[in-house]
C-alpha positions in Angstrom: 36.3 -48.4 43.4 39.7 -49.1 41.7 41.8 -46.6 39.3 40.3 -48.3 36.3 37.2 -47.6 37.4 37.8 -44.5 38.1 39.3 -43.2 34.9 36.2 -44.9 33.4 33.8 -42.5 35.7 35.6 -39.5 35.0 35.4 -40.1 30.9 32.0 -40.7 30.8 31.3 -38.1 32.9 33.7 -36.1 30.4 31.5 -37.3 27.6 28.0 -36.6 29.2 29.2 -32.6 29.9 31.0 -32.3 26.3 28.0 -33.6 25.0 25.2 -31.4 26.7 27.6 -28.3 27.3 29.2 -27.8 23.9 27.7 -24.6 22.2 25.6 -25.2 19.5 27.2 -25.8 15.6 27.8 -22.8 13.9 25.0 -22.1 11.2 24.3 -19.6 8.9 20.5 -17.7 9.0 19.7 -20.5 5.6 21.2 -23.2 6.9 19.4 -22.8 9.9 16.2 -22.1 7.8 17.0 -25.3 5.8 17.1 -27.2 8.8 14.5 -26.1 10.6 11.7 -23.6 9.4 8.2 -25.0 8.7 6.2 -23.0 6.1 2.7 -22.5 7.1 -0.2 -23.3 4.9 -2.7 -20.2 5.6 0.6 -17.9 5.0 2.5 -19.8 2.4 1.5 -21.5 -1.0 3.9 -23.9 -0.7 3.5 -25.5 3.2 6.3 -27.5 4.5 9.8 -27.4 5.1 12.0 -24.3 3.7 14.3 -24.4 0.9 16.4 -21.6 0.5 17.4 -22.7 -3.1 14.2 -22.3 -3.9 14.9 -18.9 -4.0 18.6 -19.2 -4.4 19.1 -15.4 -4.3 17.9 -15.0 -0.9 20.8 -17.4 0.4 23.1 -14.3 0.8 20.6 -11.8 1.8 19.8 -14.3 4.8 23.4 -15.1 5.5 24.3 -11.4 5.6 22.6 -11.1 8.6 24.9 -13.2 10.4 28.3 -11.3 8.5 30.1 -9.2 11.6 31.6 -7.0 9.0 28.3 -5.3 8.5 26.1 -3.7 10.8 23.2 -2.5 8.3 21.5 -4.7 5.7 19.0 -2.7 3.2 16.4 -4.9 0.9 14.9 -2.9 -1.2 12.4 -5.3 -3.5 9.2 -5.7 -5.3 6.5 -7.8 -4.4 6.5 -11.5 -4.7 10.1 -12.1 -4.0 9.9 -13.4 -0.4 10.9 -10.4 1.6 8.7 -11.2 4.5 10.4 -14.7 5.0 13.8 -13.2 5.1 12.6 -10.8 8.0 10.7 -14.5 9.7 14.0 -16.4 8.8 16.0 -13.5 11.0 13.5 -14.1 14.2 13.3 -17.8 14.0 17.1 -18.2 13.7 17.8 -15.2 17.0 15.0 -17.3 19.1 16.3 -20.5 18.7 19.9 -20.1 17.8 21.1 -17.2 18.8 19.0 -15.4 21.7 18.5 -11.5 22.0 16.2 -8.7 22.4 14.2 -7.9 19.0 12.6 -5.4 17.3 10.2 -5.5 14.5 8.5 -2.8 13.0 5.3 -2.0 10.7 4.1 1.6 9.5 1.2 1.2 11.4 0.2 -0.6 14.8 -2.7 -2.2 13.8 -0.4 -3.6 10.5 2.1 -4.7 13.5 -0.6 -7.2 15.1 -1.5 -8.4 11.7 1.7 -9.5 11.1 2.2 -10.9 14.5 -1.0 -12.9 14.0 -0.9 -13.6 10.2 3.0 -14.5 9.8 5.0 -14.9 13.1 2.3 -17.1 15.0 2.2 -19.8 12.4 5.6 -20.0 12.5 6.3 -19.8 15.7 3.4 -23.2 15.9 4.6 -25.1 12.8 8.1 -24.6 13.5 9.7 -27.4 16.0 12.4 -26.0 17.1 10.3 -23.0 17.9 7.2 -23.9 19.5 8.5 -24.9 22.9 10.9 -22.0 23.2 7.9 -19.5 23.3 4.5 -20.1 25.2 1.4 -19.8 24.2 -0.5 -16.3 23.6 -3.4 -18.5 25.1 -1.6 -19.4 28.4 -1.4 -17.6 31.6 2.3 -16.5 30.2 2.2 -12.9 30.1 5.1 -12.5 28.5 3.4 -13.8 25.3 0.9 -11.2 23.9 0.3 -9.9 20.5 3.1 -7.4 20.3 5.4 -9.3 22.3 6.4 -12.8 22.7 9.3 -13.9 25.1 11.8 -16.7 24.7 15.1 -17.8 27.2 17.2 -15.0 26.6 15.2 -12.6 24.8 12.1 -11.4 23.2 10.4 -10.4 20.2 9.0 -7.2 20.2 6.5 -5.6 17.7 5.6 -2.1 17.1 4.0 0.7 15.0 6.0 3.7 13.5 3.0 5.9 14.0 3.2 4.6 17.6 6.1 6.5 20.0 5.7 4.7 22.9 6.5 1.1 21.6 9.8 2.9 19.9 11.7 4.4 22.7 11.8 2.3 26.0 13.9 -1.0 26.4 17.3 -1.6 24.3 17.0 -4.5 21.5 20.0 -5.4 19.5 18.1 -7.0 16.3 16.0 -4.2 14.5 13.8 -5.5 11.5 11.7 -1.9 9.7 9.5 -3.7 7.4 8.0 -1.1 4.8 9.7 1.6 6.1 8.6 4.0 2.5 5.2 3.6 4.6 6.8 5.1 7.9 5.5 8.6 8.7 7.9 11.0 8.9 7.6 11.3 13.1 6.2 9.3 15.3 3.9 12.1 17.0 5.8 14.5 18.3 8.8 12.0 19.2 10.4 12.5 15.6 11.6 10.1 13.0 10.1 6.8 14.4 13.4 4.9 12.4 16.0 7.2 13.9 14.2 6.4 17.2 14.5 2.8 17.0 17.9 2.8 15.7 18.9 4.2 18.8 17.5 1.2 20.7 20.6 -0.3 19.4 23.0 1.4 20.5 24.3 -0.5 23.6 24.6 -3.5 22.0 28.2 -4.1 19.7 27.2 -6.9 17.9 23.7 -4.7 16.6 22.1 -5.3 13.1 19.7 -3.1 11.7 17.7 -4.9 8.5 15.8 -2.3 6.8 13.0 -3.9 4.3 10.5 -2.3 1.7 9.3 -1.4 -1.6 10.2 1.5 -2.5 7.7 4.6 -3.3 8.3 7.7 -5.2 11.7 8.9 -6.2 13.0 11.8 -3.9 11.2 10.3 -0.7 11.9 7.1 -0.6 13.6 5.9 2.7 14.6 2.6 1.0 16.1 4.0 -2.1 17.7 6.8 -0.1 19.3 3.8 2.2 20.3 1.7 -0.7 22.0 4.8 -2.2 24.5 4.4 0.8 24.9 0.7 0.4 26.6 -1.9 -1.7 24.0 -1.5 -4.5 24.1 -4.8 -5.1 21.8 -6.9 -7.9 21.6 -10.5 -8.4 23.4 -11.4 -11.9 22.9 -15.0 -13.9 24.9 -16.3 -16.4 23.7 -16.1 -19.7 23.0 -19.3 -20.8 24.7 -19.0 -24.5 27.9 -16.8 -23.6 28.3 -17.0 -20.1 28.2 -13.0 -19.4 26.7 -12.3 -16.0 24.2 -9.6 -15.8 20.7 -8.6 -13.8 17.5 -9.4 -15.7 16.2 -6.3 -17.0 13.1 -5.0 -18.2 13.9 -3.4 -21.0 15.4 -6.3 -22.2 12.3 -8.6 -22.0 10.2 -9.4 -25.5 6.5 -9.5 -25.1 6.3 -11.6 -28.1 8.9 -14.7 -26.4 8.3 -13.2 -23.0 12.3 -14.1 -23.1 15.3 -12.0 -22.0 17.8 -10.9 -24.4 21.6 -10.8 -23.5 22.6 -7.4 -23.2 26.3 -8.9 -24.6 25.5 -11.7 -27.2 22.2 -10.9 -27.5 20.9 -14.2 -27.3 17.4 -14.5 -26.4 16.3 -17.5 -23.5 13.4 -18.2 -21.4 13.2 -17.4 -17.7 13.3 -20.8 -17.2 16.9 -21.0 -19.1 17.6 -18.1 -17.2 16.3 -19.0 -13.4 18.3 -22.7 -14.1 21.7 -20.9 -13.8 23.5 -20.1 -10.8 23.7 -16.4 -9.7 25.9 -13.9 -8.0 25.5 -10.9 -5.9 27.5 -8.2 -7.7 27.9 -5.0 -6.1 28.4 -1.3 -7.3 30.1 0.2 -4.3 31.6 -2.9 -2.5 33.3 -0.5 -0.6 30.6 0.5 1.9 30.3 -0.1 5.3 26.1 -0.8 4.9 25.3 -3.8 2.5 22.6 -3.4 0.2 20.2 -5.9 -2.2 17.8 -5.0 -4.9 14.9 -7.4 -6.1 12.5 -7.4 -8.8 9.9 -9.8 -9.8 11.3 -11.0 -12.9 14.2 -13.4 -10.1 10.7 -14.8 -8.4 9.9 -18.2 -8.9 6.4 -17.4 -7.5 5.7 -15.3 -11.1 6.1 -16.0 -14.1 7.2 -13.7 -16.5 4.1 -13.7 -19.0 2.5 -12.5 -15.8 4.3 -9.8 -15.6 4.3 -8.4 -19.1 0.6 -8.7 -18.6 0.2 -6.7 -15.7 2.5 -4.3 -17.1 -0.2 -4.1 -20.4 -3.2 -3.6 -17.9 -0.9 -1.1 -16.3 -0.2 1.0 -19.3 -4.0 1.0 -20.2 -4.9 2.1 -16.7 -3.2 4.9 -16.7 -0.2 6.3 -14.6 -1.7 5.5 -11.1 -1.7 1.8 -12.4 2.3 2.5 -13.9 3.4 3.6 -10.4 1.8 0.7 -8.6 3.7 -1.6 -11.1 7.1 0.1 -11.2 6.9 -0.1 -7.5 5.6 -3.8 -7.0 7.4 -5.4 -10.4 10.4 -3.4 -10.9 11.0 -2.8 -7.1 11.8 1.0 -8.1 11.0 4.4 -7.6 8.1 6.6 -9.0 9.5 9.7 -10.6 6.1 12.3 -10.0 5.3 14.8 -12.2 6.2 18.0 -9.6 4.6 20.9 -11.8 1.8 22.5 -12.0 -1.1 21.3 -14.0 -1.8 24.0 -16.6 -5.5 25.3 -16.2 -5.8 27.4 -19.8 -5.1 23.7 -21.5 -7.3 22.0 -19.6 -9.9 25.0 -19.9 -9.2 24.6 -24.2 -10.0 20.7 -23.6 -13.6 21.1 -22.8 -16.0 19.5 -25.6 -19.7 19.9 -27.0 -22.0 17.1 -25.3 -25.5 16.0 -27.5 -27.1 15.5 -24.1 -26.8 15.6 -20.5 -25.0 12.4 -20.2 -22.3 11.2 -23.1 -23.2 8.0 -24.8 -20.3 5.7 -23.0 -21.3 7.2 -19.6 -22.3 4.3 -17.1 -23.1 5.6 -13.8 -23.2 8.8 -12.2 -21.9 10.1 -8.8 -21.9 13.5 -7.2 -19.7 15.4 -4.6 -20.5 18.2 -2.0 -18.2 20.9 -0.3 -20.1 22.7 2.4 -18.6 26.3 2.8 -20.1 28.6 5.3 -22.3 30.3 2.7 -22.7 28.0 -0.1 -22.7 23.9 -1.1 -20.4 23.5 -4.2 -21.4 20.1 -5.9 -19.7 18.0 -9.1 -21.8 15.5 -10.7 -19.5 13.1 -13.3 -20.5 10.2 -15.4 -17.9 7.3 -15.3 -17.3 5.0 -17.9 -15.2 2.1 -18.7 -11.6 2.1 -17.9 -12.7 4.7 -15.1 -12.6 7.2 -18.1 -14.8 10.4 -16.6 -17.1 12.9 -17.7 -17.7 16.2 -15.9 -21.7 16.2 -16.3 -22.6 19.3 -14.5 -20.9 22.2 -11.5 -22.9 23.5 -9.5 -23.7 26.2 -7.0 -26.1 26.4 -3.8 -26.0 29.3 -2.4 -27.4 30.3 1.4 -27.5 30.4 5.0 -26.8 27.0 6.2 -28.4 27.5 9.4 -31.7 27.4 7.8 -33.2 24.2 6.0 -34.3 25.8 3.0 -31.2 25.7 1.3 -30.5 21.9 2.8 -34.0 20.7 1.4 -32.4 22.3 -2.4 -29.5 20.4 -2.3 -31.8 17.1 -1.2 -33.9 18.2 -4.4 -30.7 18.4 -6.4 -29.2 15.3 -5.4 -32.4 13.5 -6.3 -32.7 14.9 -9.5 -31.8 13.1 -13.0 -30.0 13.3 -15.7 -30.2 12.1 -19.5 -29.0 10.4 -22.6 -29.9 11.3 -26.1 -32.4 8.8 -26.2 -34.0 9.7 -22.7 -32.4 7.1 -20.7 -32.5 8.2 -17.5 -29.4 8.3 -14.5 -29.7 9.0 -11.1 -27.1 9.8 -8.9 -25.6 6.6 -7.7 -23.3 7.6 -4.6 -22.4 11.0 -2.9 -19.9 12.0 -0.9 -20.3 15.1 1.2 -17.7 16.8 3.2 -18.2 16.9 6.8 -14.7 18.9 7.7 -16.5 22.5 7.9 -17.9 24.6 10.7 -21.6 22.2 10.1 -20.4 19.0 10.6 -23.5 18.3 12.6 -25.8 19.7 10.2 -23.8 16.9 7.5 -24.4 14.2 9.9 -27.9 15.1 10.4 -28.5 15.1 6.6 -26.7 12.5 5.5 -27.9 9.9 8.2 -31.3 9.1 7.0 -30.0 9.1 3.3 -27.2 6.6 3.5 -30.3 4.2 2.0 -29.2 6.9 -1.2 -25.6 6.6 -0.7 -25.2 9.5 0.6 -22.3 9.8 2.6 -20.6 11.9 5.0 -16.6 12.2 4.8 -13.9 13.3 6.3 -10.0 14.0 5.5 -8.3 11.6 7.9 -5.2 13.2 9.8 -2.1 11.6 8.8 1.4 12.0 10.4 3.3 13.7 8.1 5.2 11.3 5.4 2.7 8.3 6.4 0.9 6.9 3.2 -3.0 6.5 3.7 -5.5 5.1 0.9 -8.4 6.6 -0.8 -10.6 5.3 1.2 -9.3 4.8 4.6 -11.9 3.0 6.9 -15.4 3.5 8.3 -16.9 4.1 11.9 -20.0 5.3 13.3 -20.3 8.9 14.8 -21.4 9.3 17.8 -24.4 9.9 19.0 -26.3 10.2 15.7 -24.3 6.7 14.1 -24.2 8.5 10.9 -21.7 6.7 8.6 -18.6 8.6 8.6 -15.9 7.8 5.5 -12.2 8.7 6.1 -10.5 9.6 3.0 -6.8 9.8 2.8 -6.8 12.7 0.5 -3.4 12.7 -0.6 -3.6 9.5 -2.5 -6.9 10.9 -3.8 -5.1 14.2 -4.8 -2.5 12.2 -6.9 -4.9 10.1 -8.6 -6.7 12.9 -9.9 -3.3 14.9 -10.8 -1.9 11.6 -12.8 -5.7 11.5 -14.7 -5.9 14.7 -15.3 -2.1 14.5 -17.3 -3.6 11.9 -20.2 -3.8 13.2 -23.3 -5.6 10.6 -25.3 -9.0 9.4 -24.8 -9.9 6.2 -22.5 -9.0 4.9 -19.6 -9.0 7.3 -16.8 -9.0 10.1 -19.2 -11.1 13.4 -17.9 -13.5 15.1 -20.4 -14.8 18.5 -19.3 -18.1 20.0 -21.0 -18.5 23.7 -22.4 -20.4 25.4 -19.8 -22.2 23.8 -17.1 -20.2 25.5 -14.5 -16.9 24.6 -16.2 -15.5 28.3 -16.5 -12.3 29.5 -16.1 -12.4 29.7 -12.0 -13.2 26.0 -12.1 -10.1 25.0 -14.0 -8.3 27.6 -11.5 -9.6 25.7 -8.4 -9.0 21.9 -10.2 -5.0 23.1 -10.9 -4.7 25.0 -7.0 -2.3 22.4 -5.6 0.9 20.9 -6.8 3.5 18.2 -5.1 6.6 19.4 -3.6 9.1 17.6 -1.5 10.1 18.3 2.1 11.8 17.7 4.4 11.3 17.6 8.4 14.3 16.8 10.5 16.4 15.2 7.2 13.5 12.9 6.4 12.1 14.0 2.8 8.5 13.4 2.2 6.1 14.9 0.0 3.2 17.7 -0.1 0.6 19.2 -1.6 0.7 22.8 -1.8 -2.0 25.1 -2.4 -0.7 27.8 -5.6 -3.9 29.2 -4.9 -6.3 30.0 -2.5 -9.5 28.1 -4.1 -9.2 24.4 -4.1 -12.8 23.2 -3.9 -12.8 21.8 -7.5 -9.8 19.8 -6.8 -11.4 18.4 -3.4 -14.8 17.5 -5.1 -13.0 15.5 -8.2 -11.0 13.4 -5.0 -14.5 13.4 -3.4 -16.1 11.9 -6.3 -13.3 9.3 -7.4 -13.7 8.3 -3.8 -17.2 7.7 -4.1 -17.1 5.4 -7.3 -14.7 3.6 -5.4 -17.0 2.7 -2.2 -19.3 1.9 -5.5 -16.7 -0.1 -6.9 -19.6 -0.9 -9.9 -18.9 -3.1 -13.3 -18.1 -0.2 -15.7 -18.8 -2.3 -18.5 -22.6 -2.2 -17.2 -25.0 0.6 -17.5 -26.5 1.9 -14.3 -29.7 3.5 -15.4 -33.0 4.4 -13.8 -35.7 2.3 -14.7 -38.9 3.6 -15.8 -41.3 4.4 -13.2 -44.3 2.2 -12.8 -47.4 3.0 -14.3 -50.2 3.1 -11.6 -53.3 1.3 -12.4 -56.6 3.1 -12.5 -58.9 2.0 -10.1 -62.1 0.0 -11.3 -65.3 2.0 -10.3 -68.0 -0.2 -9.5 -71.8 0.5 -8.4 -72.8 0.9 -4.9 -75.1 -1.8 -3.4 -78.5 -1.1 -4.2 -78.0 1.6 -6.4 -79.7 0.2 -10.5 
């Protein structure tokens, strides 16, 4: 082989190596999302390829994640604005681009595996440049399972906050806390499950912590307290008749139009007017080391605007439960709770004269049962449209629960009725009964062969402290009777029934109380026993409800009871009542054969 050829060899070979050893170009999270993220269909209404512009304001949030000058990144945002993607656009681009050890966590385990099956496996299958880097949760690959899925040079790992042992083992250097206002305050005994995963990082320089959610109520809100310590920054557009730059506001939308008015001209545009300009992130305190983004609905292009005012409208007629769920979810902001103390003497002065047993716009009835060691204390209330409520009757059982007289009165109670002025007759549609006590067998045992009644037994369900539980909070079977058991996340219950009992004006969620029928003085006493305070455990604020007094019952049975038109969940706008009982026919008496 001569010198020519030589040099020749060499070059190519030159070529070849530059070729298939040169690191990869040097992309942005977006640009690699642009490039080469799939949208599913079962998790996306738009399937296909990504486009970060449509979104544009997501194009720095996702680019952020790459920025070595910042180590933190804090999203706090309402619904409908694409946070889940951004936390999918930062594992796609670390498993294909840029390999490491991950971390993303839920509030809950079981919320974990949802999202690995429901968001991370489609994309991981209709992404390209994806699907070959990590193998099948179906294949013999056991470093693909549910909560974990291994790539070259990494993994992704997935974990609850209530959960302590998937929060403190191996080091990860990317750390995604999705919804961390849902965290509990410790994870077991282990402590603040955020604080323990933030440690994770520590070994690696180049960490990034991205901490997602909608926020919760004002004073416990991890999210809000986090963006407090950032950037603060909001996404501005130009006004499209003076130029100004500003964030769209609420207060400066017009139900009429549903337009937005400049806050410096005072021109009014559409959202589309708006949403055609091109925005800015502009930050409060650009001087912080953690870099911080608020969204609201009103920068989605997945809702429009006349949506919003409308939901805002239901909202408002709801009541303040339905006002907190929209501040959060719209506005992406906190929910300032009222902290006092319900006052029992008004709510005593409140109660009314009824014509009958049940008010005309009452709809359906349900009941409620505390089982104390010498007594059953039961609430009967009539609901009506709007979940407006009527106290119908309180009532008292008094004896020795180890006996079954006093269990066959409260069976004769529960199956009693209950009319309107013009007899219409109501039964009692659904009970709840509390199953907590020192009888819980005795509950099971009578509640068992009456779920065909709705009867129900229930039960408080332990929460970590912090961690947010619904009303109603799953069902199992007990065993060995398989009675129907109910968990309730009480809290939620507790500030339902605290924000209902605030309304002053009749409808929707308002509470009328009769005069008499067990509605004394002691019963407004026990219905005003608790009120919310905020804590805090370890630095981590959360809030409680503390007993003022030692009597609570009435407060538990109205929880009890909203929890039982909820497993109903009935058409309020129909009228549940009894229909009347079947006349039996007489007999026809005929002769006997043979007999003239």
């Amino acid at each position: 082989m001569g010198a020519s050829e030589n040099r020749d060899t060499f070059s190519l070979f030159k070529r070849i190596a530059k070729e298939t050893m040169a690191p990869p170009p040097d992309l942005t999270v977006s640009e690699w999302a642009d490039s080469y993220r799939r949208l599913s269909s079962e998790s996306s209404a738009e399937p296909g390829q990504w486009r970060t512009d449509r979104a544009p304001y997501q194009r720095e949030i996702l680019d952020s994640i790459t920025d070595p000058n910042y180590e933190d990144i804090v999203i706090m945002a309402s619904a409908q604005v694409g946070k889940s993607e951004i936390v999918l656009n930062a594992v796609g681009y670390h498993i294909d681009f840029d390999p490491a050890p991950i971390l993303i966590i839920q509030p809950t385990e079981q919320k974990a595996k949802d999202f690995s099956k429901e968001r991370l496996a489609p994309m991981l299958r209709d992404s390209p440049a994806l699907r070959n880097k990590v193998a099948d949760s179906k294949s013999r690959d056991g470093g693909n399972t549910t909560l974990q899925k291994s790539f070259p040079g990494g993994y992704v790992a997935l974990g609850g906050a209530n959960a302590p042992s998937g929060l403190a083992s191996r080091p990860i250097r990317i750390l995604l806390a999705d919804e961390i206002d849902r965290f509990p305050v410790s994870a077991g005994s282990e402590g603040d499950p955020l604080d323990l995963a933030e440690k994770r990082t520590n070994n690696f320089y180049n960490r990034k912590k991205i901490k997602v959610s909608t926020p919760t109520n004002k004073g416990s809100s991890r999210i809000e307290a986090e963006f407090n310590l950032s950037t603060k920054e909001y996404y501005h557009l130009p006004c499209p008749s003076c130029g100004v730059y500003q964030p769209l506001k609420w207060a400066q939308i017009s139900f009429e139009s549903e337009c937005h008015a400049c806050r410096e001209c005072g021109a009014i545009h559409n959202e589309y007017e708006w949403k055609d300009q091109k925005g800015k992130w502009v930050a409060e305190q650009p001087d912080s080391s953690i870099r911080g983004f608020h969204l609201n609905e009103l920068l989605s292009p997945w809702r429009k605007w006349k949506e919003i005012i409308a939901a805002f409208k239901k909202a408002k007629i709801k009541g303040p439960e339905a006002m907190k769920v929209w501040v959060n979810t719209s506005l992406g902001e906190s929910w300032e709770e009222e902290g006092e103390q319900l006052d029992d003497t008004d709510l005593f002065n409140r109660r009314e004269v009824y014509e009958s047993d049940i008010p005309e716009d009452v709809k359906i009835l349900t009941a409620a049962v505390d089982v104390q060691d010498d007594r059953f204390e039961i609430e009967v209330i009539g609901w009506g449209a709007g979940k407006e409520s009527w106290g119908i009757e309180y009532h008292q059982i008094y004896g020795d629960l180890k006996q079954q007289k006093v269990w066959d009165e409260l069976d004769e109670y529960l199956s009693r009725t209950w009319e309107k002025e013009d007899g219409r007759k109501f039964g009692i549609a659904c009970t709840c009964m509390d199953s907590g006590g020192h009888f819980t067998h005795e509950v099971y045992k009578f509640t068992r062969p009456r779920e065909a009644r709705r009867i129900y037994a229930i039960k408080g369900k332990s929460v970590q402290q912090g961690e947010y539980v619904p009303l109603i909070a799953g069902y199992s079977r007990v065993k060995p009777s398989k009675t129907l058991l109910v968990n309730l996340g009480v809290n939620d219950g507790k500030s339902r029934v605290m924000s209902n009992l605030q309304l002053t004006n009749f409808g929707p969620n308002y509470c009328h109380f009769p005069n008499g029928r067990g509605y004394g003085p002691k019963y407004f006493e026990g219905l005003t026993a608790e009120r919310l305070e905020t804590r805090y455990t370890k630095g981590v604020p959360h809030q409680v409800w503390k007993k003022v007094r030692a009597r609570n019952e009435p407060l538990d049975l109205r929880v009890y009871n909203t929890a039982a038109l909820e497993i109903l969940n009935p058409n309020l706008e129909k009228e549940y009542v009894l229909p009347p009982p079947k006349k039996r026919r007489k007999k026809r008496r005929t002769a006997s054969k043979g007999v003239q």
